[in-house]
N, C-alpha and C positions, 0 to 999 in steps of 0.2 A: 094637488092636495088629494089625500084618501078623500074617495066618497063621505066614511062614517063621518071623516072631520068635518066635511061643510054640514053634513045634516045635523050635527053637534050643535056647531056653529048659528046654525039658524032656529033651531029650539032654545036656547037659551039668550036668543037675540043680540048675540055677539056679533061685531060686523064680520063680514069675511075677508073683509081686507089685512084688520087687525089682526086677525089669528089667523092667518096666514103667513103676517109677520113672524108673528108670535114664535108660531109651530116652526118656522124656517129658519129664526134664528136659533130653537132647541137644538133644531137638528144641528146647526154651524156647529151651537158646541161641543157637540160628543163627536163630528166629523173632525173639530180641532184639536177636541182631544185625543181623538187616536190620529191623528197625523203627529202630534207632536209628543203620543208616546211610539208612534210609527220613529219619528225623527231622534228621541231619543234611544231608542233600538240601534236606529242607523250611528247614531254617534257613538254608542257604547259597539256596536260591530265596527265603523270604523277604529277608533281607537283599539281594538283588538289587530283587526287587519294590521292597524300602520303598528303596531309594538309586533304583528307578529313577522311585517316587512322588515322593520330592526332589526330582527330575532334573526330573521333567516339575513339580512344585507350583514350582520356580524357575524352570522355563520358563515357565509361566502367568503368574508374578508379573512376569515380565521384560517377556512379550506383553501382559500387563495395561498395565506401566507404559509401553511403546512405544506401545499405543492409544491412553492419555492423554493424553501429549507430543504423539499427532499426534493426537487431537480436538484437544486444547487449538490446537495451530502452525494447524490448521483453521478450530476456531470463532475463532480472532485472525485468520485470514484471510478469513474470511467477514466481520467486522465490519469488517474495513478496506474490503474490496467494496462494502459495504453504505453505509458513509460514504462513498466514491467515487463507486458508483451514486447517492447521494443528494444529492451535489454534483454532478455530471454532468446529473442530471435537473432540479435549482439552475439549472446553468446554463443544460441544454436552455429548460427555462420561461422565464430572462431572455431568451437567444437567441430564441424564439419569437417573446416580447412585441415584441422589437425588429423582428426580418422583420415581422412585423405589423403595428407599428406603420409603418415603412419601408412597408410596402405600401401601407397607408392615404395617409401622402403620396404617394406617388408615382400611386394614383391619381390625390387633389386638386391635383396636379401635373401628370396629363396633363388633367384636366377640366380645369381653368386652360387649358391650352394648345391644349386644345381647343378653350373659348368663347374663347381669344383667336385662333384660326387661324378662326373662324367670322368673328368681329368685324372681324380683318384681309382676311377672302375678301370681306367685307359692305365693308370699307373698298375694297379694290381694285376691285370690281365697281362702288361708288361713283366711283370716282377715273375708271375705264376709261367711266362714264357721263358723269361730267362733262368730260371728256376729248374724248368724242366729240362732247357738244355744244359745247366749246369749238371744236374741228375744223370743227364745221359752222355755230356762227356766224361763224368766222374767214372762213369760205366767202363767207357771206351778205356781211358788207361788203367783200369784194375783188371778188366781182360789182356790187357796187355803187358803188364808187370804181374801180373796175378804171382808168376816162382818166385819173383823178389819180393812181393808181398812177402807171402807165403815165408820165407828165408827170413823177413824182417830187417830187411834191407834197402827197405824202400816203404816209405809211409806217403799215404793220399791225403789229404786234410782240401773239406769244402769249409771254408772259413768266410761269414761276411761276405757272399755272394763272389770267393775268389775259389780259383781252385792251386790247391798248391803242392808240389812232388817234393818229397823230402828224401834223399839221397845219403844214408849215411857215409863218412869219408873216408870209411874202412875200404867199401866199396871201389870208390874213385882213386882214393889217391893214398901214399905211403906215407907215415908221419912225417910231417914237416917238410911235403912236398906238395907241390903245385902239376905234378906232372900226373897224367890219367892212366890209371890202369887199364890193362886191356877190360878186366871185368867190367870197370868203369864204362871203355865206352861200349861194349853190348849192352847194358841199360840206356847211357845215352842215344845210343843207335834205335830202341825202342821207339823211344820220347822222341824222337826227331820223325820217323815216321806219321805220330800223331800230328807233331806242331806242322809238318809242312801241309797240315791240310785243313789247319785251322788259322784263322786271320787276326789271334792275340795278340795282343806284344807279350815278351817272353822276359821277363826278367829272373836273372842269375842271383843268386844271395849268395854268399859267401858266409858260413860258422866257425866258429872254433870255439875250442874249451874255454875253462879260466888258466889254464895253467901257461907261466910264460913262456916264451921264445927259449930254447938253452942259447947255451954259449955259443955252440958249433954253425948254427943256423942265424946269430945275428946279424951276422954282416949281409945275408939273402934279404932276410926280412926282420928286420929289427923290432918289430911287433907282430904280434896277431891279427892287427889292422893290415898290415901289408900282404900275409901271408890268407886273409879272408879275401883277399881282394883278388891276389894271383890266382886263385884254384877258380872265384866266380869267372873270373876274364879266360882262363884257360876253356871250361864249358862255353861260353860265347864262343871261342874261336874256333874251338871243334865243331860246335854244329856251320860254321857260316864256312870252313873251307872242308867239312867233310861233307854235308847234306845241305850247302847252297841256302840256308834260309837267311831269306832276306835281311842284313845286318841292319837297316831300320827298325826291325821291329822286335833287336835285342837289347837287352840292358845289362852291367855287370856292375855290381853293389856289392862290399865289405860291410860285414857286419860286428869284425871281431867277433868277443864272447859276449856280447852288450844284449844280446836278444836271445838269452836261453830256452830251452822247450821246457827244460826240468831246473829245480835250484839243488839239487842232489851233489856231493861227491864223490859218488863211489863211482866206479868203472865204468860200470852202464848207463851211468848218467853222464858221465864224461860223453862217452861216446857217443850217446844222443844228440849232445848238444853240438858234436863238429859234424858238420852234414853241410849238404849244398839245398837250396831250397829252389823249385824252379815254380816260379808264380807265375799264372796266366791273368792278364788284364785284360781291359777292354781295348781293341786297337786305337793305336793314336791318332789315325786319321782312316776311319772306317770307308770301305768300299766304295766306290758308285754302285748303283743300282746298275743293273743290265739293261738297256734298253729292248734287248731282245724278248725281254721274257713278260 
């Protein structure tokens, strides 16, 4: 007890036992009543705490179930990805296969076109060689006939990679004869000089007009056909028993009037058209090679 209280206490002859009661229980009451507006604090704070534990255990459950909604919207979008990427990469692969494949031809498409621009450059270098030897045997019998040129007695024709001697029949031979004029064979004697030193086969033509066989001459040759035939066989067998060229690599072919040079009738077209034609082809069974060389 305060000092003042017991001196209080003993001035007014109050015992001091009593008012000590007294004063102890005052005190109980304001200590009870702030513990139990202490306790009511604690209850009005708890019940905040526990509504704001609700507060927040509803928000968690909320946050919970929005996290699983978006894993869930997630992992469904990731699987969709996944099957996208997987068909994406499906088709990358096919796509691949195909460029690849595609490459691969189109290699074996430029290699194709390769050996075939080799094979066409090997063709053209060929063509541009036989070309110029054509060019320069064309040479060799126009310096060589050149007066019967000249006379017009004789035509050169480079035709389609051939070379071909055109001999009018004025030359060779007498109407409606098969036998050779002497002028006849000094041109053939020409031409034979060239052929023996060239490896052609040598075919003979035989021409004649349109006009037919007379009377006098049917029983010889009863056509044009027979009579183009004897003058081409007559030049084969002049050159093979006059200048020896090898009878293999002659030919003697009638042409009648079936193969005109001109469609004309007058004189000079007539006469164009009976002629002997001597064409050089490619040999029938070409060289060996020399081993010597």
């Amino acid at each position: 007890m305060p000092p003042h209280y017991h001196r209080t206490a003993i001035r007014y002859g109050i015992p001091a036992l009593l008012l000590t009661g007294f004063l102890q229980g005052c005190a109980n009451t304001a200590v009870q009543e702030a513990l139990q507006k202490d306790l009511n604090q604690c209850k009005v704070d708890l019940a905040f705490c526990k509504q704001a534990r609700d507060d927040d255990a509803a928000f968690q459950r909320q946050l919970r179930l929005d996290l699983e909604n978006q894993n869930a919207s997630l992992k469904q979008d990731l699987d969709s990805t996944r099957k996208d990427m997987e068909a994406y990469r499906g088709q990358s692969q096919n796509e691949l296969i195909s460029c690849v494949d595609a490459r691969h031809k189109l290699e074996a498409d430029l290699e194709t076109l390769r050996q075939l621009h080799r094979g066409c450059s090997a063709e053209l270098n060929q063509q541009k060689s036989s070309l110029q030897e054509l060019e320069d045997k064309t040479a060799r019998y126009r310096d060589k006939l050149q007066s019967e040129i000249s006379a017009r007695n004789v035509e050169i024709e480079n035709l389609r990679g051939q070379l071909s001697v055109h001999v009018l029949d004025k030359v060779l031979f007498h109407s409606g004869s098969a036998v050779i004029l002497p002028e006849g064979q000094r041109v053939l004697d020409k031409l034979a000089e060239i052929l023996a030193t060239e490896p052609d086969t040598i075919r003979v033509e035989g021409h004649t007009d349109s006009v037919p066989i007379g009377p006098q001459l049917k029983e010889k040759y009863p056509s044009n056909w027979e009579l183009s035939a004897a003058r081409a066989s007559s030049v084969v067998r002049y050159f093979e028993e006059h200048h020896k060229l090898d009878p293999s690599r002659l030919e003697a072919v009638g042409f009648s009037m079936y193969h005109p040079v001109t469609n004309g009738d007058k004189p000079d077209d007539l006469q164009r058209n009976r002629r002997v034609e001597i064409v050089l082809l490619p040999p029938r069974n070409p060289p060996l090679p020399n081993p010597t060389k």
